[in-house]
C-alpha positions as CSV (number, residue, x, y, z in Angstrom):
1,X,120.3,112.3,137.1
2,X,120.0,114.2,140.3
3,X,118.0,112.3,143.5
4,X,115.4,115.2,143.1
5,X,114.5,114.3,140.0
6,X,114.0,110.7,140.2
7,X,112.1,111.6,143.4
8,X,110.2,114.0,140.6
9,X,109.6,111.6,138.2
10,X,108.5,108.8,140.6
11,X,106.0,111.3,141.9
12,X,104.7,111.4,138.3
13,X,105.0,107.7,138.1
14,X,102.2,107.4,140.6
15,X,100.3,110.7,139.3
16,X,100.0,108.4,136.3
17,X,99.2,105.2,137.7
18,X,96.7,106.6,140.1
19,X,94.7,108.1,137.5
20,X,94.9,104.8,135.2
21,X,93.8,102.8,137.9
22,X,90.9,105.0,139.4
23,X,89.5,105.2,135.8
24,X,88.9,101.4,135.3
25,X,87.8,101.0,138.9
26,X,90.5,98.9,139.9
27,X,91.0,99.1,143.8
28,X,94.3,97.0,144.3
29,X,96.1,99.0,141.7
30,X,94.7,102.3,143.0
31,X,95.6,101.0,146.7
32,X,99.1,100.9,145.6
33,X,99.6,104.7,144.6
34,X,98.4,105.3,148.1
35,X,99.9,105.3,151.7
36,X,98.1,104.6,154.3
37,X,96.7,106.2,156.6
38,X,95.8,108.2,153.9
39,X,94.3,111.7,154.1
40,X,93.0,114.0,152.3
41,X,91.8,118.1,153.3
42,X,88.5,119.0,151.5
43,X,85.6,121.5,152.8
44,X,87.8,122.3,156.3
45,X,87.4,118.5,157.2
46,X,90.3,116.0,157.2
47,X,89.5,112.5,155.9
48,X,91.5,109.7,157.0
49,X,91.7,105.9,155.2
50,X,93.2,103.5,157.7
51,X,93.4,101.2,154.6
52,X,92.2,100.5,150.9
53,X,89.1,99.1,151.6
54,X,86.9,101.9,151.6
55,X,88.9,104.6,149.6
56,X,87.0,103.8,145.9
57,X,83.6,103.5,147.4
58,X,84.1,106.8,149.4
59,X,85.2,107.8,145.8
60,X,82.5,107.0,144.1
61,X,80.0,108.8,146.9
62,X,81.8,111.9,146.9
63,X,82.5,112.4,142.8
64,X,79.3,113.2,141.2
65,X,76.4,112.1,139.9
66,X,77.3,110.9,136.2
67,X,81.1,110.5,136.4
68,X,82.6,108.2,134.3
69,X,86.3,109.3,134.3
70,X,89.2,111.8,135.5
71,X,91.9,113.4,133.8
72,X,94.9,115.5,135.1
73,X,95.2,118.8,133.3
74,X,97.9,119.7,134.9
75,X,100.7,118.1,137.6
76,X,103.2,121.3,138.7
77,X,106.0,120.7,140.9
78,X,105.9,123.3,143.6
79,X,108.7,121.7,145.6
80,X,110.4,118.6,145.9
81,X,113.3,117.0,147.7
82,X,114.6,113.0,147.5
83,X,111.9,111.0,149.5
84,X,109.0,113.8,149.1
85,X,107.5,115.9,146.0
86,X,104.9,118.6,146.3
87,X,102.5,118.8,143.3
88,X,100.1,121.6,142.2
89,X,97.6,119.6,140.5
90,X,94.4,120.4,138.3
91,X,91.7,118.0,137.1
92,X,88.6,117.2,135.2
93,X,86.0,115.1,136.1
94,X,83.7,114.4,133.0
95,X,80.8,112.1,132.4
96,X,80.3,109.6,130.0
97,X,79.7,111.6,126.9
98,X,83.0,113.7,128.2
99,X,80.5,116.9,129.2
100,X,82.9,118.2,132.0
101,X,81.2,117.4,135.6
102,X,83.9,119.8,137.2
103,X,87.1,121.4,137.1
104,X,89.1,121.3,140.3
105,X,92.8,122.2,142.0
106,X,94.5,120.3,144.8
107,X,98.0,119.6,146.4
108,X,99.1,116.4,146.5
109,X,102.2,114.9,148.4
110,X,104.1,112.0,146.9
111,X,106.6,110.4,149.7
112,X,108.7,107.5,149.5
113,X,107.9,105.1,152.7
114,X,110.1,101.8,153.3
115,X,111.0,102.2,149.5
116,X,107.4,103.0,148.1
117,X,106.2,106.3,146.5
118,X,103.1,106.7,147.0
119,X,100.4,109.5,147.9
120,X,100.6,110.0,151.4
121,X,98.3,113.7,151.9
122,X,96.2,116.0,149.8
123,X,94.4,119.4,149.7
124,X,91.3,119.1,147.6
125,X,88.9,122.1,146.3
126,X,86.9,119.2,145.1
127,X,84.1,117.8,147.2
């Protein structure tokens, strides 16, 4: 197996695990799919986390009235290189009943740190 694509699938690795963990509210394991500083580009501002504490409650304020859960629709690599994957991602955020809150497209950028993949930067259409 080539080191792009174990730099691929650990990209996925966190995809997955980031998604798990934001779902059942659980900060520590969501903290640990994340670098920080962590930021994210949304609505031509640039967010920054200086640490975990704040990134699920900032979450929470910025996802909608009514949501209850994610899901990834879709996690293309556009690029990717050992220590740093680029991913073309698409998501759903639904409410409780699964009525769809909103559809959405961002680029993520999975890097491996001090031997840690994590998410270190994303582009977000969502708010």
């Amino acid at each position: 197996m080539s080191k792009t694509t174990i730099a691929i699938d650990a990209a996925k690795q966190v995809m997955a695990a980031h998604i798990t963990a934001l779902n059942a509210g659980d900060e520590p394991a969501l903290a640990a799919t994340l670098h920080f500083p962590h930021y994210r580009l949304s609505g031509g501002q640039l967010k920054t986390w200086n640490g975990p504490d704040e990134y699920l409650a900032d979450f929470h304020a910025r996802a909608g009235d009514g949501w209850h859960h994610s899901e990834w629709d879709s996690l293309d690599v556009i690029a990717a290189e050992p220590g740093k994957v680029h991913l073309d991602v698409r998501f759903t955020r639904y409410r409780q009943d699964n009525t769809v809150l909103g559809e959405f497209r961002s680029l993520w950028i999975i890097a491996e740190l001090d031997g840690i993949w994590a998410a270190q930067l994303r582009s977000s259409f969502a708010p």
